[in-house]
N, C-alpha and C positions, 0 to 999 in steps of 0.2 A: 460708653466707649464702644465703637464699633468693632467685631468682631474682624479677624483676618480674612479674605477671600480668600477661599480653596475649590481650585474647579473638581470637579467629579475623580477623573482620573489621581486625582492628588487625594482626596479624599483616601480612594479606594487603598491607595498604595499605605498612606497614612495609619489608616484602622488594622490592614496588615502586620503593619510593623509593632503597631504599638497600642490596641486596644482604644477600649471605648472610653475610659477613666483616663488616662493622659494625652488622648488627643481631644478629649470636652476641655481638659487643662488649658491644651498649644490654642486651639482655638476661640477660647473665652464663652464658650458654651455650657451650655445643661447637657449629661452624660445621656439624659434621658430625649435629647434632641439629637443627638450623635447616634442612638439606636433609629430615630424615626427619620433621620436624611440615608443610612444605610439601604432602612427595609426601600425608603423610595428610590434609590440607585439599583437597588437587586431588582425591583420591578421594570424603571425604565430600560435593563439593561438585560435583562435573562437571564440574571445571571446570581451566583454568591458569593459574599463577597470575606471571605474565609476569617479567624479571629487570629491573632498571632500565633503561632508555633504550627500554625496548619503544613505540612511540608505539601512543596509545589513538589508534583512530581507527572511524568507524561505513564497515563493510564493506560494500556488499550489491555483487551480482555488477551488471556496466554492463550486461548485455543477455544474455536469454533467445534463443533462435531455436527457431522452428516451422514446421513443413512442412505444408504444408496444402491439397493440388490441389481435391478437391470436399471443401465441408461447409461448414458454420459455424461462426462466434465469434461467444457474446454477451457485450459488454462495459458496464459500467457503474462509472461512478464517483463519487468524491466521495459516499461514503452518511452519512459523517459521524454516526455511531451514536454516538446516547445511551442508555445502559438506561432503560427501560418504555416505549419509544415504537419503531414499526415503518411505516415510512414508506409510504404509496402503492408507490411503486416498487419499493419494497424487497420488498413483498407480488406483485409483478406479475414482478420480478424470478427468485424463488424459481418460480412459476409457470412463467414461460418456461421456464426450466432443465429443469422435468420436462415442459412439453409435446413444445417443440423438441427437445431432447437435443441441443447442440451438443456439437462434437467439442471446444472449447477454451472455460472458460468464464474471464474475464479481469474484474479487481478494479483496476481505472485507479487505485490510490490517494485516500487521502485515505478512506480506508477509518473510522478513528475521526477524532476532531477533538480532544482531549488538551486543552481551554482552559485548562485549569490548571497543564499547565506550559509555557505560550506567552509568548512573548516580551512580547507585549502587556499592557496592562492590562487585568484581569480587570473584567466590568461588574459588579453587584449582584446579579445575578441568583444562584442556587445553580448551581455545577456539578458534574459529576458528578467523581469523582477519577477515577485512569488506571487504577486496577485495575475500576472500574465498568463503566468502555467496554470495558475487555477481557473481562471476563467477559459482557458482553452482545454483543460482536461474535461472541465465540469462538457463545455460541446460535445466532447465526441463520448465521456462516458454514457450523456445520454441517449447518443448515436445506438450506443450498445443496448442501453435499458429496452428503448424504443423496438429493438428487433429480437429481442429474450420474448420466449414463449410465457404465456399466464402462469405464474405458479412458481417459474423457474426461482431458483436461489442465485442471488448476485453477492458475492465474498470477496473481500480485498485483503490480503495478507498483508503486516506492511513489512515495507524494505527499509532500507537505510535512509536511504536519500529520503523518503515519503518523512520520516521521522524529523529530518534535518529542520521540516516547517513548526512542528511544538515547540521541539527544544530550543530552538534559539529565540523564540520568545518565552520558554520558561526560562530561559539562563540571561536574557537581558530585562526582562520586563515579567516579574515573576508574580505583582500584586494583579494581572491580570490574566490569572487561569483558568476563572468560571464567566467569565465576560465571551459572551457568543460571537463568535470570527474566531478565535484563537487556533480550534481542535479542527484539523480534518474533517472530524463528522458533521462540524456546520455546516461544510460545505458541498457534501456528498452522502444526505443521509439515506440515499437509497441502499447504499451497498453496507453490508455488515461486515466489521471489523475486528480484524485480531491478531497476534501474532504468528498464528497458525492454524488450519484447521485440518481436522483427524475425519476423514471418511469411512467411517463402516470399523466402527473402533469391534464391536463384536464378530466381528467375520475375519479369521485370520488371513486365509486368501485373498481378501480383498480391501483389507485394511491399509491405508493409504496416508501418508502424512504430506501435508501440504506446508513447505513454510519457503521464504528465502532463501533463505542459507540456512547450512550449516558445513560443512568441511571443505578447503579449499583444493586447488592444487589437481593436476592432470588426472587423479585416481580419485577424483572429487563425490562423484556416483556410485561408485564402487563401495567407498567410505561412505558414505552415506547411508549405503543399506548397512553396513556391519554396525554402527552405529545407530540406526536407528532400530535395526530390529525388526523390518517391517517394511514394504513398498513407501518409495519418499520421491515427493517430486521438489525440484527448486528450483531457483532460478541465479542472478546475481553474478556467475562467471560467465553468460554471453557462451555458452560451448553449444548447447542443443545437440545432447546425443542421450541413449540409451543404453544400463548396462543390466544385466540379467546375473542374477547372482545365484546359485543352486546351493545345495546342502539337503541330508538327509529328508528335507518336507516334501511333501509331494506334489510341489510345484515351484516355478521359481519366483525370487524376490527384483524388483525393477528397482532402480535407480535412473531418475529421469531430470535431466535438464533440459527445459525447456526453451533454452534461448533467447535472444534479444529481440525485441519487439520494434524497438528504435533499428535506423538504418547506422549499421558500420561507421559510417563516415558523419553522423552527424556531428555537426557542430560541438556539441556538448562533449565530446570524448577528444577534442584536439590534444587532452595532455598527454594523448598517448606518443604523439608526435611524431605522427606517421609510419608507427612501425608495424611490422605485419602481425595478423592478431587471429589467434587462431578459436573464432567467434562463426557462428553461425546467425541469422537473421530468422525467426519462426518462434512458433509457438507447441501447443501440445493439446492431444486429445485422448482423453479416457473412455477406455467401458468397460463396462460392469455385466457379465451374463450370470447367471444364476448363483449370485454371491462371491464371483470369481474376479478379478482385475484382466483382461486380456491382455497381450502386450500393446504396450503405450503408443501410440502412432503419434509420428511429426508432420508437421506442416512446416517446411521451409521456401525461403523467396529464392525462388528461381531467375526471375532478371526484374523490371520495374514494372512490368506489369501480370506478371503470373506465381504464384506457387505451387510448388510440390507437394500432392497428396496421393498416396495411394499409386503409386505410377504412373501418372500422370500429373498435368498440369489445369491448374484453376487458374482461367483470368479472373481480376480484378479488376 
């Protein structure tokens, strides 16, 4: 009697759910055939292909750490890339990289914006699907790589939205979470990944916590340092400002939002519905002098073709 056909993908979902002894059963096989068609799917496929009870779950490491006495970070988040469109900042962004040459160049998350497989209701608008935004992030991420100095560190914190691409293939399709395409880092493994990263964790002056988020709400920054206990930068509320926090040390603590990378008005945020939004367009730059954090300086867009540094203006 001939055996059932099971294509791979069935296979895979199969041995997850139910082991190797009752799916040699479903399928009228030898158990000892069921281990040797696996190990040949985990080869063709890069992949493994987990036993029953293995919990799917979306990994990325809690926190990077970086050393960092003199030099700088430049960070920007939230770019929210759509393919065909390349933001003000984004343009000014890539530039800073090759002027400054920072030592650490850092991706606050929230890097693409995935609205199509968001929890939300999707508006009328066309969006882009998630292999569009990947293949248009992967262009200009490597816009970035290409103008990073030799050595430099490239870190991507992640955001929400960057998240929304695992989990909704772990929450619908969950026998495929060691098969390569699934995770982020197939796609972008130059940059390392995490939920946060801690620069100059030993130097309290200049010890720096880099993530997303974390508090919301107009005293966002503010909250942030009392909370963190320490220089923090984020991103995620789109504000771009700085707040300087003192107490007894002998120097102060910065709370820093970095701002929105994406423009205002992109498409992707129409649910806001035209109301007025009290966001800034820009990014952020760090230094570091002899173990110390200086204060944080902004980069914001000035009109479509220039930004704000330093008092003056950078065309683009």
């Amino acid at each position: 009697m001939t055996a059932p056909a099971c294509h791979d993908e069935e296979f895979m979902r199969l041995f997850n759910d139910m082991g190797a002894l009752k799916l040699s059963k479903q399928l009228g096989i030898s158990e000892r055939n069921v281990y040797k068609r696996r190990r040949n799917l985990e080869a063709k496929y890069a992949a493994t292909i987990p036993p029953p009870g293995d919990p799917i779950k979306i990994n990325y490491p809690g926190r990077l750490d970086a050393e960092l006495r003199n030099g700088t970070v430049l960070i920007g988040s939230d770019l929210h890339i759509w393919p065909g469109e390349e933001s003000v900042c984004l343009r000014a962004f890539k530039k800073f990289v090759e002027d400054i040459k920072p030592n650490i160049v850092i991706l606050n998350g929230d890097v693409m914006d995935f609205p199509k497989i968001s929890r939300y209701p999707q508006n009328w608008e066309k969006a882009p699907d998630p292999w569009e935004e990947i293949e248009a992030a992967q262009d200009h991420l490597s816009d970035i790589v290409q103008r990073c100095k030799r050595g430099s560190r490239k870190i991507w914190t992640i955001g929400n939205h960057d998240q929304r691409f695992e989990a909704s293939i772990a929450n619908s399709a969950p026998q495929f979470k060691n098969v390569k395409g699934v995770h982020l880092a197939d796609h972008f493994s130059v940059w390392e990944k995490a939920m946060s990263c801690m620069i100059n964790f030993d130097i309290e002056a200049a010890r720096t916590m880099v993530k997303h988020r974390l508090a919301g709400g107009l005293h966002a920054t503010y909250n942030n340092v009392k909370k963190a206990g320490t220089h923090i930068v984020t991103g995620h509320l789109h504000a771009q400002n700085v707040r300087s926090v003192s107490d007894y040390r002998g120097f102060d603590l910065y709370g820093f939002d970095t701002g929105c990378m994406a423009e205002k008005n992109h498409r992707a945020f129409s649910y806001i519905e035209d109301s007025p939004l009290d966001w800034r367009e820009g990014f952020g730059l760090l230094t570091y002098l002899d173990g110390r954090l200086m204060p944080p300086e902004m980069i914001t867009k000035w009109n479509g073709n220039a930004v704000i540094f330093r008092g003056g203006l950078v065309r683009v």
